[in-house]
C-alpha positions in Angstrom: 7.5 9.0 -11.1 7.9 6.0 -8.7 7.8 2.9 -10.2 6.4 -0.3 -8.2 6.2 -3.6 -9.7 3.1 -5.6 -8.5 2.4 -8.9 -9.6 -0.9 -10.6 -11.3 -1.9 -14.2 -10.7 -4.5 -15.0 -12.6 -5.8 -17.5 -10.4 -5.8 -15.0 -7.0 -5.4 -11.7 -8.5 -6.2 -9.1 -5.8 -9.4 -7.5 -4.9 -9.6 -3.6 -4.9 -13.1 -3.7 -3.0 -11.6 -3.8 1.1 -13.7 -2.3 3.6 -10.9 -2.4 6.3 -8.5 0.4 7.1 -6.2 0.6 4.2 -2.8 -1.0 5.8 -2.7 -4.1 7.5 -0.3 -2.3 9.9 -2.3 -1.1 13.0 -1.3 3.2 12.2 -0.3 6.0 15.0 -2.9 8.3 15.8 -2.4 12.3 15.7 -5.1 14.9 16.5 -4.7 18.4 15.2 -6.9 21.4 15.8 -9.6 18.9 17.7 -9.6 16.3 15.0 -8.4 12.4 15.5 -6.7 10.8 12.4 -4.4 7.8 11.2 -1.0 8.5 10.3 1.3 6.4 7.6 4.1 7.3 10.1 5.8 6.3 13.4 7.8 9.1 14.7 8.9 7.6 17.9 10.9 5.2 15.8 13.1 8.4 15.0 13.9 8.2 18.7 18.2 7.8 18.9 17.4 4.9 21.5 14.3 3.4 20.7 15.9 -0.1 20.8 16.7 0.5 23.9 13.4 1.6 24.9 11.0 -0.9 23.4 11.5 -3.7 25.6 10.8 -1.2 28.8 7.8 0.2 27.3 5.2 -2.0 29.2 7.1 -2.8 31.9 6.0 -6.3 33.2 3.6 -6.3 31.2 3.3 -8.1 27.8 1.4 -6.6 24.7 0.1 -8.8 22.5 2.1 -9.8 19.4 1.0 -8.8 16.1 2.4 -9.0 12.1 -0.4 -5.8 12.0 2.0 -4.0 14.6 5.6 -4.5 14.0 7.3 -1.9 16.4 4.6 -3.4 19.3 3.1 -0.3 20.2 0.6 2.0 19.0 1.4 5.8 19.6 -0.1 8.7 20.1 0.4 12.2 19.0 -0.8 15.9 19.1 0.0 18.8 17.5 -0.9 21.9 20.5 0.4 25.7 19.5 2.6 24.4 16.4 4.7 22.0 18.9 4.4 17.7 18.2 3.8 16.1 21.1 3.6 12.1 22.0 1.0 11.6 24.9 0.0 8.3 24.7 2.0 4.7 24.0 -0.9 2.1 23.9 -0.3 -1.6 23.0 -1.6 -3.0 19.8 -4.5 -4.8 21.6 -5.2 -2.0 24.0 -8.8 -1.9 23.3 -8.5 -5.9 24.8 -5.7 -5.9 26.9 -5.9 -2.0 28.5 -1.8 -2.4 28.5 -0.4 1.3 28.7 3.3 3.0 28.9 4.1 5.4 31.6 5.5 8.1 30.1 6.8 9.8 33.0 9.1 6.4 34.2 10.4 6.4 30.2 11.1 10.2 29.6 11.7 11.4 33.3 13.4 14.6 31.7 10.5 15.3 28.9 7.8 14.7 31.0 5.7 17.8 31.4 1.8 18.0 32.2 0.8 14.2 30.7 2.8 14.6 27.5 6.5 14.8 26.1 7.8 17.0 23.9 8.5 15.1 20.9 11.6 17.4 19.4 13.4 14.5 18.0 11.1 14.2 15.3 12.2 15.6 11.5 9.7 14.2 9.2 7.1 14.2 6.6 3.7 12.7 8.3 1.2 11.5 5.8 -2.5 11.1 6.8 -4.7 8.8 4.6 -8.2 10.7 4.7 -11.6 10.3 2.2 -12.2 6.6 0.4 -9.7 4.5 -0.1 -8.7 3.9 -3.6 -6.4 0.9 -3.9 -5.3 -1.9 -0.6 -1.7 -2.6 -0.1 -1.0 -6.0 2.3 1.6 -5.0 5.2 3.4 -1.5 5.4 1.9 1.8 4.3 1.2 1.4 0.7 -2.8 1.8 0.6 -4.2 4.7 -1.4 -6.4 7.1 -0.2 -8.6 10.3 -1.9 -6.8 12.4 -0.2 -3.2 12.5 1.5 -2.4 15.9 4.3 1.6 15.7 5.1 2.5 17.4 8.1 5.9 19.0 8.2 7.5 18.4 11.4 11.2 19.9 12.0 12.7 19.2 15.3 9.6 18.9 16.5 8.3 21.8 15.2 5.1 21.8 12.4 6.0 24.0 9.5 3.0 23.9 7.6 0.6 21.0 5.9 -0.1 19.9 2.1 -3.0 18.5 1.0 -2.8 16.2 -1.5 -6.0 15.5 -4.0 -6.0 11.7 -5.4 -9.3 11.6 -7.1 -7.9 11.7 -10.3 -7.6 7.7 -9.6 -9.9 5.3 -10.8 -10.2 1.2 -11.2 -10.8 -0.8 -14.5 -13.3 -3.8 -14.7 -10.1 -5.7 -16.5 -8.0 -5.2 -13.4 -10.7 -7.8 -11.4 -9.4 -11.4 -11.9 -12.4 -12.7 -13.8 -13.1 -10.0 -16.2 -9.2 -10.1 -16.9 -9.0 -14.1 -17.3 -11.9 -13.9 -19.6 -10.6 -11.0 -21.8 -7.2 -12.4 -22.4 -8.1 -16.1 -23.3 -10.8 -15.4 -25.2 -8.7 -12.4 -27.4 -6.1 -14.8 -27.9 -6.1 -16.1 -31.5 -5.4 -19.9 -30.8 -5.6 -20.7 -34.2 -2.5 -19.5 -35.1 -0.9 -21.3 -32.1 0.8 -24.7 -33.0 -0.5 -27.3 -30.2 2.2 -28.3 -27.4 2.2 -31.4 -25.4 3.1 -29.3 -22.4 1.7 -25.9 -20.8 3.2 -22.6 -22.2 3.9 -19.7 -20.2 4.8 -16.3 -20.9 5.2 -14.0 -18.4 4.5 -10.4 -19.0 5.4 -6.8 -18.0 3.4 -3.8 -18.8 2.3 -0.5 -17.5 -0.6 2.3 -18.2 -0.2 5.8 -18.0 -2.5 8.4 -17.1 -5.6 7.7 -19.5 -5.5 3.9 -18.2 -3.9 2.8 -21.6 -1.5 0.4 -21.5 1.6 2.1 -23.3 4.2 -0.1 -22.2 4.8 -3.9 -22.3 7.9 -6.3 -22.1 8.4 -10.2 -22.1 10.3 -11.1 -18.8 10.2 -15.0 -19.7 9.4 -16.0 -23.1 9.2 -19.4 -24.7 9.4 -19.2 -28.6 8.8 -16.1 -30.8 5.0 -17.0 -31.5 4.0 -17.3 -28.2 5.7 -14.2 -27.0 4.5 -11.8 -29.6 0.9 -13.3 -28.9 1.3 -12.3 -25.6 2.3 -9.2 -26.2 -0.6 -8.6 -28.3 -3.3 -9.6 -26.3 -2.0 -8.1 -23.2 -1.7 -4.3 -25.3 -5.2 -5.2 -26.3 -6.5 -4.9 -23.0 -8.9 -1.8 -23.0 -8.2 0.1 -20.0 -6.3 -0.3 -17.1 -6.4 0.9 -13.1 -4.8 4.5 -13.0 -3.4 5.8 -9.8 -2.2 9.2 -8.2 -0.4 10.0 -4.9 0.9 13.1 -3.5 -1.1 14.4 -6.2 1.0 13.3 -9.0 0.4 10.4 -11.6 2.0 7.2 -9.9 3.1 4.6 -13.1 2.6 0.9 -11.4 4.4 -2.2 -13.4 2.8 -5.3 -13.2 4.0 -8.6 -14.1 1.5 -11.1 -15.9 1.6 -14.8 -16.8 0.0 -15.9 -19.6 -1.0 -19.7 -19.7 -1.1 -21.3 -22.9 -2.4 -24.6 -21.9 -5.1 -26.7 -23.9 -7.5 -26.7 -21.6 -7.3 -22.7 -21.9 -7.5 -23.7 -25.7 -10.8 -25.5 -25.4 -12.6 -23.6 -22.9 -11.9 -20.4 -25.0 -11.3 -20.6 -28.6 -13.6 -19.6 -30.7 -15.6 -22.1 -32.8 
């Protein structure tokens, strides 16, 4: 299973709830038997001289410049009788800026009826469809219900996959204040020695497919105490977010601090 390492601040921990499209990477577009959808792929950048290309793309013209649109352009795609096919190169503010390639002027000998033949392309293209499950900043990370991989050889679609995701769920102690409350309030301070300086401890841990935390670590420890209360409390944690993609159980390692400070100490201990 892939393993990706994400990191908990427990002053900004991130929010699951987005409403907006689940990349921060403006996505290619593909329709397919009459339907539209966003694709976590960008074939033309399997193009041998797409370097080469880029800068001619617009011509005179400049497209705006966007961290939500890396390669500068937003393609479009079509699958018609089994055959991939690009037929539209937009830039990422088109719905402002109207900016569009000519496609005939770039691929003089591909050019046939408004479209070009896109046979260059060998790939696996992933559209995100249904609710999205779990936001990723930048890239194509985000988690949707439901993933449909098109399988494009030399241009050529071989067949789709659906993939179901609904297995996933979030946990209430994943959100940042039902997580600070849980841990400084579990933590038994009374069998803490007081320190004139804040103690941290940072932790690494992991749930598998129930939610239950079945794997922890210390990745920067201060003294034996500390670390092993850590450790406890952290295990202690109920339930934790559970994930799938392609299908399959995804195992997600997360690196927590824990602050042992004495303000922590007298806003939660116990009376």
């Amino acid at each position: 299973m892939t393993i990706r390492i994400y990191i908990l601040t427990l002053l900004t921990l991130t929010s699951f709830n987005f409403k907006v499209f689940g990349t921060a990477q403006i996505p290619d577009r593909l329709i397919y038997n009459g339907e539209t959808v966003s694709i976590f792929s960008n074939p033309l950048e399997q193009l041998p001289n797409i370097d080469n290309l880029r800068p001619k793309l617009f011509g005179d013209k400049k497209g705006c410049n966007s961290t939500a649109c890396w390669r500068e352009y937003q393609g479009k795609w079509e699958i018609i009788d089994s055959e991939l096919y690009l037929i539209g190169i937009y830039s990422c503010c088109f719905c402002e800026d109207k900016i569009e390639a000519n496609l005939e002027q770039l691929f003089p000998d591909k050019f046939e009826n408004g479209k070009v033949k896109a046979d260059w392309v060998t790939a696996n293209i992933l559209s995100p469809q249904g609710k999205q499950l779990y936001y990723v900043h930048m890239g194509y990370e985000s988690l949707y219900e439901k993933e449909v991989v098109y399988e494009i050889e030399n241009g050529q679609l071989k067949g789709t996959t659906t993939f179901d995701n609904t297995k996933s769920r979030k946990s209430i102690y994943s959100q940042d204040t039902t997580l600070l409350t849980f841990i400084y309030s579990n933590i038994n301070w009374e069998t803490l020695p007081k320190k004139d300086k804040t103690v941290k401890v940072f932790i690494q841990f992991s749930a598998n497919e129930q939610g239950k935390i079945d794997s922890l670590k210390v990745m920067r420890g201060f003294d034996e105490t500390y670390d092993n209360e850590a450790l406890r409390v952290v295990k202690c944690i109920p339930e934790w977010d559970v994930f799938y993609r392609h299908g399959q159980h995804e195992r997600r390692v997360w690196n927590l601090p824990i602050v042992f400070s004495e303000e922590n100490r007298k806003k939660y201990q116990k009376n």
